[in-house]
ZAMARGU-4260 file (C-alpha; in steps of 0.2 Angstrom, whole numbers, plus 5000, padded with zeros to 4 digits):
<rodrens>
0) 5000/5000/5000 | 5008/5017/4994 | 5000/5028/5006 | 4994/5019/5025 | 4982/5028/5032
5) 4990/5035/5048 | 4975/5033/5063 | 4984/5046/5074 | 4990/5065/5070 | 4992/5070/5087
10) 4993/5067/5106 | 4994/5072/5121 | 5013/5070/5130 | 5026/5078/5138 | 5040/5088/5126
15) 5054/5082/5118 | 5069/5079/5129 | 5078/5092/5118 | 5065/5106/5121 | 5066/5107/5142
20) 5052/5107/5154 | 5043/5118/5163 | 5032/5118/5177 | 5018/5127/5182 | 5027/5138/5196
25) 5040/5143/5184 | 5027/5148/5171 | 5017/5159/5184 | 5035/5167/5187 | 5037/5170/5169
30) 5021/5180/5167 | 5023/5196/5176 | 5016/5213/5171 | 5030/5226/5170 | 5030/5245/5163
35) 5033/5238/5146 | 5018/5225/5147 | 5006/5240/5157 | 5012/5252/5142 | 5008/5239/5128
40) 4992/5233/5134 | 4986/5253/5138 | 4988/5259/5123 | 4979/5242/5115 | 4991/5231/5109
45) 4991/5213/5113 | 5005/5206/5123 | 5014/5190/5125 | 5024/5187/5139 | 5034/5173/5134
50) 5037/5165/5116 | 5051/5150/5116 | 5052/5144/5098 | 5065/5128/5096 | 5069/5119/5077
55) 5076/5105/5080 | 5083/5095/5066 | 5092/5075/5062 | 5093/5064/5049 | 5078/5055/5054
60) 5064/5068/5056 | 5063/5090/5060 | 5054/5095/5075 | 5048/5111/5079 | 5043/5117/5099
65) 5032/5132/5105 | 5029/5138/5121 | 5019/5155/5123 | 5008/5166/5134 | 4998/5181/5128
70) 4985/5189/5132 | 4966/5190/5128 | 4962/5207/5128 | 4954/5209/5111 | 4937/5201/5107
75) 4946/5194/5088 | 4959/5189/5098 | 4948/5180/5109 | 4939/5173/5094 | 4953/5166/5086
80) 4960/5157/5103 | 4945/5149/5104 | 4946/5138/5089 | 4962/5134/5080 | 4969/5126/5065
85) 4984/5115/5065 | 4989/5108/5048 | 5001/5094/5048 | 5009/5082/5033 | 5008/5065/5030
90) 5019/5055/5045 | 5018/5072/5054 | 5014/5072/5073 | 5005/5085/5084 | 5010/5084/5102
95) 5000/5097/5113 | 5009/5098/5130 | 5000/5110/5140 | 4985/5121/5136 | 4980/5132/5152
100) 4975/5150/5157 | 4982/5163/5170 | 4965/5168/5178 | 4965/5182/5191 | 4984/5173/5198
105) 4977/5156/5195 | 4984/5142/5184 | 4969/5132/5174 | 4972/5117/5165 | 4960/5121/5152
110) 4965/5103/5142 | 4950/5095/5151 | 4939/5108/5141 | 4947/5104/5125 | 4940/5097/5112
115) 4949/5090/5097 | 4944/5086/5079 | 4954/5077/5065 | 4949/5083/5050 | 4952/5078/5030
120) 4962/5093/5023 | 4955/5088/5006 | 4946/5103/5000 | 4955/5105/4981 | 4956/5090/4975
125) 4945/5093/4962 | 4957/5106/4954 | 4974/5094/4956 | 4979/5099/4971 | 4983/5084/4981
130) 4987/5082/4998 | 4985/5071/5011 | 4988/5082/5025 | 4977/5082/5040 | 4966/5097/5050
135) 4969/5098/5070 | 4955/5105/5074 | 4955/5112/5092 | 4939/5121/5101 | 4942/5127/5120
140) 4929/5130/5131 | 4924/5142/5140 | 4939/5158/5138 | 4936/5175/5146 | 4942/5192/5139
145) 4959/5197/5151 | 4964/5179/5153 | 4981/5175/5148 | 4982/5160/5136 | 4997/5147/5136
150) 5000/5137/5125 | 5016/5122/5123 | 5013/5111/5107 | 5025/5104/5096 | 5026/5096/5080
155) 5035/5081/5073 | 5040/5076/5054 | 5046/5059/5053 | 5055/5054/5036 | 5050/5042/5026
160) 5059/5034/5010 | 5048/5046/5001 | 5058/5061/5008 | 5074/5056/5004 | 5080/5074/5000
165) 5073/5080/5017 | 5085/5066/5025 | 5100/5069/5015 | 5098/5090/5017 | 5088/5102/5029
170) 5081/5119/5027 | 5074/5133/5037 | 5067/5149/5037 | 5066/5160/5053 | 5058/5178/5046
175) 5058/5192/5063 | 5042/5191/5071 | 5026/5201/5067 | 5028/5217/5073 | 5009/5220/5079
180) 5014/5208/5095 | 5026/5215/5109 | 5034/5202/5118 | 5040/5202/5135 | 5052/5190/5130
185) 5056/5181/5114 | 5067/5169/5112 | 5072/5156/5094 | 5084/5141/5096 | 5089/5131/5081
190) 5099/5115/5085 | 5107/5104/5075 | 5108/5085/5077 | 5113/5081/5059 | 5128/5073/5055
195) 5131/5086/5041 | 5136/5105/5046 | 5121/5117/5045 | 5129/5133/5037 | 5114/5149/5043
200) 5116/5166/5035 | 5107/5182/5041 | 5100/5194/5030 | 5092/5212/5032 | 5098/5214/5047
205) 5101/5233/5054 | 5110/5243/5064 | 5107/5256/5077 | 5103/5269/5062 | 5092/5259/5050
210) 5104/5255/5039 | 5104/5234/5032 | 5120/5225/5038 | 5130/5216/5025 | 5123/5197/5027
215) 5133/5186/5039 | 5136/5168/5037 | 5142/5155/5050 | 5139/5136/5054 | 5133/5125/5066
220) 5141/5109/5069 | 5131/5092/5075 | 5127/5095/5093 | 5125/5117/5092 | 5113/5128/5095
225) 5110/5146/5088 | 5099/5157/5101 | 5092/5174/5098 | 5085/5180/5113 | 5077/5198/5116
230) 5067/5205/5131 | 5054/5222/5129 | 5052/5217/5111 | 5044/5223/5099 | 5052/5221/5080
235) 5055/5238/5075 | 5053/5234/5054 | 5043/5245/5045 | 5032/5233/5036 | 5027/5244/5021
240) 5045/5247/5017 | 5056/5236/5024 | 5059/5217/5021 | 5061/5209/5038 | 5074/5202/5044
245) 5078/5183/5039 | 5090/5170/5044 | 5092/5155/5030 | 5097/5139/5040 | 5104/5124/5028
250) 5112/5108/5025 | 5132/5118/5019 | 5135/5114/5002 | 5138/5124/4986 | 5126/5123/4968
255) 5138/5112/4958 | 5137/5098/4973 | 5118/5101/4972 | 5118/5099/4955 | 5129/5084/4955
260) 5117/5076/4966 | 5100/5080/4958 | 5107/5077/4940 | 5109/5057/4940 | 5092/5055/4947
265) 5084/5063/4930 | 5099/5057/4921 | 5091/5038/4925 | 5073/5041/4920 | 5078/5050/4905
270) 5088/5034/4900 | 5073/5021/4903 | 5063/5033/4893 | 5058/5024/4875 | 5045/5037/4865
275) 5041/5024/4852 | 5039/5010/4865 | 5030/5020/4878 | 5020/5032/4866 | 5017/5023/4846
280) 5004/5033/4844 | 5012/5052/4848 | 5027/5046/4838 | 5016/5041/4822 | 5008/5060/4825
285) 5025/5069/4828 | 5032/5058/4810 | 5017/5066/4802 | 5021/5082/4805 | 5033/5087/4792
290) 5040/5108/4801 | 5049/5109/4815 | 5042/5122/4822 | 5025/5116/4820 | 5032/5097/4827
295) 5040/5109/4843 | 5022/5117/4846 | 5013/5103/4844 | 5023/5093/4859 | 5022/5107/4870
300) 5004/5108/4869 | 5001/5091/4868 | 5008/5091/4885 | 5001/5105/4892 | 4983/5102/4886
305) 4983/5081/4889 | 4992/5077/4902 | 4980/5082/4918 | 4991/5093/4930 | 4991/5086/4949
310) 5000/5096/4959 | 5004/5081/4973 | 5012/5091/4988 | 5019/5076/4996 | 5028/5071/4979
315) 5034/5089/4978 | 5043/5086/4994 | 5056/5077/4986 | 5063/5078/4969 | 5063/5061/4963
320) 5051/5063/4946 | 5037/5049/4939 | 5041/5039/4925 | 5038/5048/4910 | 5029/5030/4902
325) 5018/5033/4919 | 5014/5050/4916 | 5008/5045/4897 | 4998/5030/4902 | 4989/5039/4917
330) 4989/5057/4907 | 4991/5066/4920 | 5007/5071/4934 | 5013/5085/4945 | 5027/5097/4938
335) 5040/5086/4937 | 5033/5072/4926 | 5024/5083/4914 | 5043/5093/4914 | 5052/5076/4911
340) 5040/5068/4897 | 5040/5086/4889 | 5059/5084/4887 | 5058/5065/4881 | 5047/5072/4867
345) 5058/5084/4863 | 5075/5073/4863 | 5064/5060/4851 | 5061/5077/4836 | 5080/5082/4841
350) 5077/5099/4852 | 5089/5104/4863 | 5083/5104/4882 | 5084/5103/4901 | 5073/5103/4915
355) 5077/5119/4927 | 5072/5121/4945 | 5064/5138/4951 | 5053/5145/4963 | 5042/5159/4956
360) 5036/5163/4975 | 5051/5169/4981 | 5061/5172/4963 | 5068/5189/4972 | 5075/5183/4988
365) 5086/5166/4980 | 5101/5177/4978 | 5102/5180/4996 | 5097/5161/5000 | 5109/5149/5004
370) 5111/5136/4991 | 5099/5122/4994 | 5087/5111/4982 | 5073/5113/4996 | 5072/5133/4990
375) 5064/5125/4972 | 5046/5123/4972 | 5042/5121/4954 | 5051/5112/4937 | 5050/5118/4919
380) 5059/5117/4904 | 5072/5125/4896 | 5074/5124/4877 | 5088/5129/4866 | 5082/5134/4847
385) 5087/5142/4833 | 5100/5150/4846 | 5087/5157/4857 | 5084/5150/4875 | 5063/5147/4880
390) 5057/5143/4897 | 5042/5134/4895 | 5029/5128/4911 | 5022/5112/4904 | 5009/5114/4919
395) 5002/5131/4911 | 4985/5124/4898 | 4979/5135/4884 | 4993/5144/4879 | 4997/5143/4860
400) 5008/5149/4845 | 5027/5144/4838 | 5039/5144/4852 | 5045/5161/4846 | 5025/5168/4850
405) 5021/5160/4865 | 5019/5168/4883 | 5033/5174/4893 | 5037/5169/4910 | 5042/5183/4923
410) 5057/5176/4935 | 5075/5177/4936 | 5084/5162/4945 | 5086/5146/4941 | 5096/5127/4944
415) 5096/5119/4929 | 5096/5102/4929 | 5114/5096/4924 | 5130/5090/4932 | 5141/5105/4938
420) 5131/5119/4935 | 5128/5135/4946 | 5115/5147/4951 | 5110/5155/4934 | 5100/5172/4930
425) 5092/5174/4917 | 5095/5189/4906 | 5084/5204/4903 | 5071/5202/4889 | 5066/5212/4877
430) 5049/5208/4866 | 5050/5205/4849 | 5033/5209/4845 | 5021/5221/4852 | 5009/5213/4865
435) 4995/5227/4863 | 4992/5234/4845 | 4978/5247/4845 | 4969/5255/4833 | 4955/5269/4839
440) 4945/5278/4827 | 4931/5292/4833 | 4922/5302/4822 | 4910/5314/4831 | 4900/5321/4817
445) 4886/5334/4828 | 4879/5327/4841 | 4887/5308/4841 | 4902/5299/4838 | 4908/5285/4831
450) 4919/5274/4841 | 4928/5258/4835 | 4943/5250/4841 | 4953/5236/4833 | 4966/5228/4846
455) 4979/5216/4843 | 4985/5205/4858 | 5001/5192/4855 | 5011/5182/4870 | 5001/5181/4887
460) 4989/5195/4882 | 4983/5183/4870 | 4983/5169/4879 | 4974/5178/4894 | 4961/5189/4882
465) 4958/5173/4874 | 4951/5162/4891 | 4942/5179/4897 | 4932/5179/4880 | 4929/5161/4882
470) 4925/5161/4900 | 4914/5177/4900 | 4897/5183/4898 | 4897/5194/4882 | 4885/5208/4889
475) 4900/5210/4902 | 4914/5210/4894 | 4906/5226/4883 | 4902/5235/4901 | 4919/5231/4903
480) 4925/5242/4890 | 4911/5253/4892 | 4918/5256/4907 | 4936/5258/4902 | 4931/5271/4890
485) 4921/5280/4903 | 4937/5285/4909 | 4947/5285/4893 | 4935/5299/4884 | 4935/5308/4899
490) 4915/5308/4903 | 4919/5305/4921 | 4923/5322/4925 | 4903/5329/4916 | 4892/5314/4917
495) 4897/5307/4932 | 4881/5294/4938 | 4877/5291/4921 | 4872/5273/4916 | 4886/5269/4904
500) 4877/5260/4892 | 4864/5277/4889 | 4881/5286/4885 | 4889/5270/4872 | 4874/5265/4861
505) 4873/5250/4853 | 4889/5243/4858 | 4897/5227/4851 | 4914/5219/4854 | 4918/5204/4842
510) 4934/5192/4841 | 4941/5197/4822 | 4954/5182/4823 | 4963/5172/4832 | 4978/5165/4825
515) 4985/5149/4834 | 5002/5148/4827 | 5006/5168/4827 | 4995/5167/4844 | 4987/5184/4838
520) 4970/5186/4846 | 4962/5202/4836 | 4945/5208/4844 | 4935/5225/4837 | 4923/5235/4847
525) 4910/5247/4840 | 4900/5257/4847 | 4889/5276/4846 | 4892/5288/4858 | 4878/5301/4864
530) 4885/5317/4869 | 4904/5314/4861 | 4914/5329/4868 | 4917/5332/4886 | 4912/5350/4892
535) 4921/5356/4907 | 4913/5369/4920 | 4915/5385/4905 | 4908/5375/4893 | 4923/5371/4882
540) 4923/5356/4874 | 4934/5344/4870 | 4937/5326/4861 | 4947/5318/4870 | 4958/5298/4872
545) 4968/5294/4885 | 4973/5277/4889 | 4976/5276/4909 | 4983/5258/4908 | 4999/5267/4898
550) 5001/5277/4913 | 5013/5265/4924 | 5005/5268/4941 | 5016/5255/4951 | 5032/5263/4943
555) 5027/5281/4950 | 5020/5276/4965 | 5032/5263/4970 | 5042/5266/4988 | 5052/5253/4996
560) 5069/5254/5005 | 5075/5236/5002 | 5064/5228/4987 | 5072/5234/4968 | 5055/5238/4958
565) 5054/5222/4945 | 5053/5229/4928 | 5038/5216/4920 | 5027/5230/4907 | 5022/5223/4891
570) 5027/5231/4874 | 5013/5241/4868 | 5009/5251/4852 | 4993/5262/4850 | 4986/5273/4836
575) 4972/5285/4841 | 4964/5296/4828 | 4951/5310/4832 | 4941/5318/4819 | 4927/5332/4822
580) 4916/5341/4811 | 4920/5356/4821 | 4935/5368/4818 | 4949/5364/4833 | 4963/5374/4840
585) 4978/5367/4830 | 4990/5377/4840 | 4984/5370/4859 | 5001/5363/4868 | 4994/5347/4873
590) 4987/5344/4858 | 5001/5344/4850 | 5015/5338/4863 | 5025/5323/4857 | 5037/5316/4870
595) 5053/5304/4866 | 5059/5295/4881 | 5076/5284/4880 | 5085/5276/4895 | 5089/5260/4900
600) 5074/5252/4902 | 5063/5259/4889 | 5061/5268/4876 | 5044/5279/4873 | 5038/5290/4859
605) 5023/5300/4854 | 5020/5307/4838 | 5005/5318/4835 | 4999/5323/4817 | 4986/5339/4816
610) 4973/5343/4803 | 4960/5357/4805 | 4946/5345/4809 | 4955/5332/4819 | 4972/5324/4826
615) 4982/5307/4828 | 4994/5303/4839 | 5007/5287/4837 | 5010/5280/4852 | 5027/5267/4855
620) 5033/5258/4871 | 5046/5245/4873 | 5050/5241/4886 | 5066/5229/4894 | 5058/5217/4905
625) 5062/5203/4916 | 5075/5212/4927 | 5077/5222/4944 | 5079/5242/4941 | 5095/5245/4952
630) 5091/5259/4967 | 5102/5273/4958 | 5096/5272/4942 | 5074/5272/4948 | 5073/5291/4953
635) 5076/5292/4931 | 5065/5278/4930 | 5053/5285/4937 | 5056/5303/4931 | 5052/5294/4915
640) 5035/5286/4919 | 5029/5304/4926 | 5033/5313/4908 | 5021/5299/4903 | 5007/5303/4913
645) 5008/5324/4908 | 5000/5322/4893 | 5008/5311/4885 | 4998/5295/4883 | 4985/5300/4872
650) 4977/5316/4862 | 4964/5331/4867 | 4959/5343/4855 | 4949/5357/4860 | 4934/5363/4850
655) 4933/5381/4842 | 4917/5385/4843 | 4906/5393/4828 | 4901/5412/4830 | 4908/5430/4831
660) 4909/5430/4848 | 4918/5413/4853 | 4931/5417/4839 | 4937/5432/4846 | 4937/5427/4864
665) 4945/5411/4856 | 4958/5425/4848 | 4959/5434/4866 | 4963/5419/4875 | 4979/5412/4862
670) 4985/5433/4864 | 4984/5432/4882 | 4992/5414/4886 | 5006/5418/4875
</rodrens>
């Protein structure tokens, strides 16, 4: 039987020998108020006395230990108390060691009035998500506002043969504590029982003025401890700007021993790995295909779209991958076996390729981790072509075109799978074609315009506009539009309250093409506007387009002292023509404003062209993606993204209009703003 059903998940026992003991006189000791705890709890802040945190660590299983006392001053925090959630893995073990309340001086033993639940933690299943963890579920009776709530638990993680990486190396990731809590004292111990050295590294560390220490790297030998220990604490990281201090606990090694030790494991499967043996049917359909580039997008899809995706989290544990025979007789399998039966394919039609670890979730922080294959969440595949280098995620479904045309991922590090390889970045990108390609034509004749836009999407913006237009209602996705253009035109500053589709009459939005292998997905919207100029408080009017989603909000707004801002815009092209049966001011400076923007990390240009009864402006940003924009040069950066936003990311012209009288205060107005 592959997976026994384990009858127990938790019990009730003394700690660990490596964790201590307390007793009830010494805990009573322990919580004392002070001017520190009187302060915290006056001004509303919940307080923990005491917080003891041990990892303990072997070759045979990690542990980890808590002992706390905080108080339950808030009704949430009473709430929460109340009834907990203890997830734990498969040949995991919850030990609760002491549940009990300071009441008025006097220690209860509130265990008695505890009950506990074991509970399937089976509620994604039906998406691929495997896991055969299990839900603690623990309701206490009968807690009062102003007790003080302490808690001693501890969890166990036994290895099996199934988490042979786990045996072979450890990891840990201690992150500074929330600083809500304040803590009257806080103590962490790690303690290593392995036979191997753990190497730990602390990072964003800082000194007396605020300023992040250079990372600092030591090791623990079998039998050592590391302690941080601080009393009147309350971490003083400010959240919104700062990244908080971490300390990176593992196994010491470098990347080329890791590589060394992960490569012969893939290097087996891919040599018991027959295509035609395996798979006659998806070779006779590959031999049919006579273009390689059409034979590269057709293995890539067929693995993406038929083999079912099952992200097994006790599978992803380890690094060991399925068979790729398996994962084509079964049709489905987790990153790993979809990665390696990708790569089988593509050794069978002669492609270039390897399997690379990475870990999207936490892509920015790698650099500063310590080399370990426990920081890898996640395998794709690398493919070498026409001497260009892909990354393609054999998990992702509906994604189409040549390799050349298909979605970009967004990361930087990676571990590819190959003896004696190191950490590698990836190199900035640069898009060689233009994600968004719009076309806007309005012509207001009177009293109504004319609106149609024709958009191009390639890459991910096709792939993504593709699944909306299939997956949504049509009457929303045009109030979606409506709505953009709302804003876009400008009728939110005079008609404000409006029902949209009063203003857009007869609106329509239609898919024009969709081309697989190009992956272009073409869509035009029509529509008739009421009312096509916006008129501000004089009266003026104005036709007016302006694309908010050009403007780069989270460039200009972006304020953090530690995080780089990651550079990830699309490439984006836009052509807005305006035509009027009215006569417009030719010589308005915003109407005719271009802007050209070169540095680094893009280049921006806006080109207007003005007739009497109308204007165009050309529009043109391409951006270098799929890198960090280094602190010294993101003042310029975002300098940049601000001359954007001053006009330049669309086209107003203002209406002259008909009569004696408006034509010389129209004269007036040019003389005087001169």
């Amino acid at each position: 039987m592959d997976n026994p059903i384990q009858i127990e998940n938790y019990s009730i026992r003394p700690p660990e020998t490596w964790a201590g003991s307390v007793d009830d006189q010494q805990l009573i000791e322990r919580i004392k108020e002070s001017d520190f705890s009187e302060r915290q709890i006056n001004e509303g802040r919940d307080y923990c006395y005491f917080l003891d945190k041990i990892y303990y660590t072997s070759n045979i299983e990690n542990s980890e230990y808590v002992c706390m006392a905080y108080t339950l001053n808030e009704p949430s925090n009473l709430e929460r108390a109340s009834v907990m959630d203890v997830v734990v893995e498969e040949n995991e073990m919850y030990g609760i060691h002491r549940i009990s309340v300071l009441r008025e001086g006097v220690l209860i033993d509130k265990i008695p009035d505890t009950r506990i639940k074991v509970l399937d933690n089976e509620n994604q299943s039906g998406g691929g998500i495997l896991s055969s963890t299990k839900k603690i579920n623990i309701t206490i009776k009968d807690l009062r506002l102003y007790d003080v709530l302490i808690l001693e638990d501890s969890r166990v993680k036994t290895f099996t043969e199934r988490d042979f990486l786990r045996k072979e190396f450890s990891r840990y990731v201690w992150v500074s504590p929330d600083n809500y809590w304040a803590y009257g004292n806080y103590k962490f111990t790690f303690i290593n029982d392995r036979n191997e050295p753990i190497a730990y590294k602390k990072t964003f560390f800082r000194d007396e003025m605020g300023n992040v220490l250079e990372p600092e790297t030591n090791y623990l030998k079998k039998g050592k401890k590391f302690i941080i220990e601080e009393k009147n604490y309350i971490n003083p990281v400010d959240a919104n700007r700062e990244i908080f201090p971490f300390i990176d606990f593992a196994t010491s090694s470098n990347w080329k021993d890791l590589s060394n030790y992960i490569a012969p494991i893939y290097e087996e499967i891919y040599g018991n790995a027959s295509l035609k043996d395996f798979a006659p049917n998806l070779v006779e359909k590959l031999d049919a295909i006579a273009d390689q580039d059409e034979k590269l997008q057709f293995a890539i899809e067929y693995v993406q779209n038929n083999i079912y995706y099952i992200f097994n989290a006790d599978e992803m544990n380890g690094h060991r991958p399925q068979e790729p025979s398996v994962t084509y007789q079964n049709k489905q399998g987790d990153c790993k076996a979809k990665s390696v039966l990708l790569k089988v394919i593509l050794d069978y039609i002669g492609i270039d390729s390897s399997i690379v670890l990475v870990n999207f979730n936490t892509d920015f922080y790698i650099k500063y981790y310590l080399p370990s294959l426990l920081t890898f969440n996640h395998a794709i595949v690398k493919v070498s072509y026409k001497g260009e280098i892909y990354f393609i995620d054999a998990t992702i479904r509906d994604e189409f075109g040549l390799i050349e045309n298909r979605g970009f991922i967004y990361f930087m590090h990676y571990l590819e799978v190959k003896s004696d390889q190191e950490l590698k970045e990836r190199k900035a990108y640069r898009f060689p074609y233009y994600c968004i390609d719009e076309k806007v034509e309005f012509h207001a004749r009177g009293t109504t315009g004319d609106l149609k836009l024709t958009t191009t999407y390639k890459g991910n913006r096709a792939n993504a506009m593709r699944r909306y237009f299939r997956n949504t209602n049509k009457r929303e996705i045009v109030d979606s539009w409506n709505n953009f253009l709302f804003y876009g035109l400008n009728y939110s500053n005079d008609r404000n309250g409006t029902d949209i589709r009063n203003i857009f009459k007869d609106a329509s939005i239609d898919i024009i093409s969709d081309d697989k292998k190009l992956n272009e997905f073409r869509i035009q919207y029509h529509a008739a506007v009421e009312n096509p100029y916006y008129t501000d408080p004089k009266n003026n009017r104005f036709l007016m387009y302006f694309d908010r989603n050009v403007v780069k909000a989270s460039a200009r707004d972006f304020i953090h002292e530690d995080l780089p801002f990651w550079h990830n815009f699309d490439s984006e092209k836009y052509e807005v023509h305006l035509y009027t049966d009215q006569k417009i001011d030719t010589e308005e400076k915003y109407t005719v404003q271009e802007s050209t923007i070169s540095n680094p990390y893009f280049n921006y240009t806006s080109r207007k062209k003005i007739t009497k009864n109308g204007a165009t402006v050309y529009i043109d940003y391409k951006p270098l993606v799929n890198l960090e924009i280094p602190r010294n040069d993101f003042e310029a950066f975002r300098e940049a993204h601000h001359m954007i936003a001053d006009s330049n990311f669309g086209l107003g012209i203002d209406i002259i209009e008909p009569g004696l009288m408006n034509m010389l205060k129209f004269s007036l107005k040019k003389k005087f703003n001169k």
